[in-house]
C-alpha positions as CSV (number, residue, x, y, z in Angstrom):
1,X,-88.8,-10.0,-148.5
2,X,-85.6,-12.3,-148.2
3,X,-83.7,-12.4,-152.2
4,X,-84.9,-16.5,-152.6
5,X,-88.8,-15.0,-152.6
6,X,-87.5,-12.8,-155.0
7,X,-86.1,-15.0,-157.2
8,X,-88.5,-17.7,-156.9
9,X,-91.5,-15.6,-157.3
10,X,-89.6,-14.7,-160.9
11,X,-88.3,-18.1,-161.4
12,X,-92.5,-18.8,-161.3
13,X,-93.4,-15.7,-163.4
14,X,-90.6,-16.8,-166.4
15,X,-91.6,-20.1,-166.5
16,X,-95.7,-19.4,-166.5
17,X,-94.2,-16.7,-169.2
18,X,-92.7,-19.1,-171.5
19,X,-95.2,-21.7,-171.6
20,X,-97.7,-18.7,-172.7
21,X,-95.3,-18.2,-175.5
22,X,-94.8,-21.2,-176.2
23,X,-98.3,-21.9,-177.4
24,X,-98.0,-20.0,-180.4
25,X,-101.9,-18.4,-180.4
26,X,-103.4,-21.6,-179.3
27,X,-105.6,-21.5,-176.3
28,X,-105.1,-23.7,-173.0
29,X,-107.0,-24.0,-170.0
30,X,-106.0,-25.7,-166.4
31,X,-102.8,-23.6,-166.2
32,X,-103.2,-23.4,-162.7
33,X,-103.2,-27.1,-161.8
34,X,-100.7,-27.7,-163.9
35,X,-98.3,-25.1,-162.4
36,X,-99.2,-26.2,-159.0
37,X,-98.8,-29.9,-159.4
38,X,-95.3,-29.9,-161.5
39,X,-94.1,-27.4,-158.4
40,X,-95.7,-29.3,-155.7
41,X,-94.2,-32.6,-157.0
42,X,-90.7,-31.1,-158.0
43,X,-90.6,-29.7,-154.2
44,X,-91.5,-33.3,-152.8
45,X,-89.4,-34.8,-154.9
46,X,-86.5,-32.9,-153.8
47,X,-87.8,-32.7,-150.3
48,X,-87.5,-36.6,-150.4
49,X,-84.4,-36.8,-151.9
50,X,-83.2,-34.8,-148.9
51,X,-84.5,-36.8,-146.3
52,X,-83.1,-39.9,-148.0
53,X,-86.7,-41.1,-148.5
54,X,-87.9,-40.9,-145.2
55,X,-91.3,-39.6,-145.1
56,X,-91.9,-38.5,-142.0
57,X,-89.1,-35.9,-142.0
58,X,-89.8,-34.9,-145.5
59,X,-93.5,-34.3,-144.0
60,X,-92.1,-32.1,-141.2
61,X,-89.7,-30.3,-143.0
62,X,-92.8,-29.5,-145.8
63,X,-94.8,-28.6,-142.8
64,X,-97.6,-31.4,-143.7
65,X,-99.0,-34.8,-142.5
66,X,-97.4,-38.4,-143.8
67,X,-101.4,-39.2,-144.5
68,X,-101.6,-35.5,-146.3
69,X,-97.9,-36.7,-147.9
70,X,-98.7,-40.0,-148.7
71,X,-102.2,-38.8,-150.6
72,X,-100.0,-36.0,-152.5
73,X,-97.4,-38.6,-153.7
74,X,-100.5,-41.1,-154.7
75,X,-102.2,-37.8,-156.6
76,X,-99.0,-37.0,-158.1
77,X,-97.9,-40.1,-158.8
78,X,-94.1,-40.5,-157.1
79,X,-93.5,-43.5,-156.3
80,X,-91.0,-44.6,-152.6
């Protein structure tokens, strides 16, 4: 396991941690589509922002299809 799966697996565990906290007792339920959209969009977004907005490298480099890219952004709501 390289140290950035390490520290990204407890990035993910701290935050997921903290939100639980942060509810105080009160009960929630979707907690794993929200964690999985707000990463999935924060790794597009910055994914884009590499690529300078070009979509077809930013698909490649995520290892997904402009169509599958395109859909996600629509779903996710990030705009070009």
């Amino acid at each position: 396991m390289k140290a950035s799966d390490h520290n990204q697996k407890a990035f993910t565990r701290e935050s997921v941690r903290t939100y639980l906290e942060s509810l105080n007792g009160h009960s929630t339920n979707c907690l794993y589509d929200l964690v999985i959209d707000e990463t999935e969009k924060g790794m597009i977004l910055e994914v884009l922002n590499w690529c300078q907005g070009n979509r077809s490298k930013a698909a490649d480099i995520l290892g997904i299809t402009r169509t599958t890219l395109r859909n996600k952004m629509r779903k996710l709501k990030i705009s070009s």
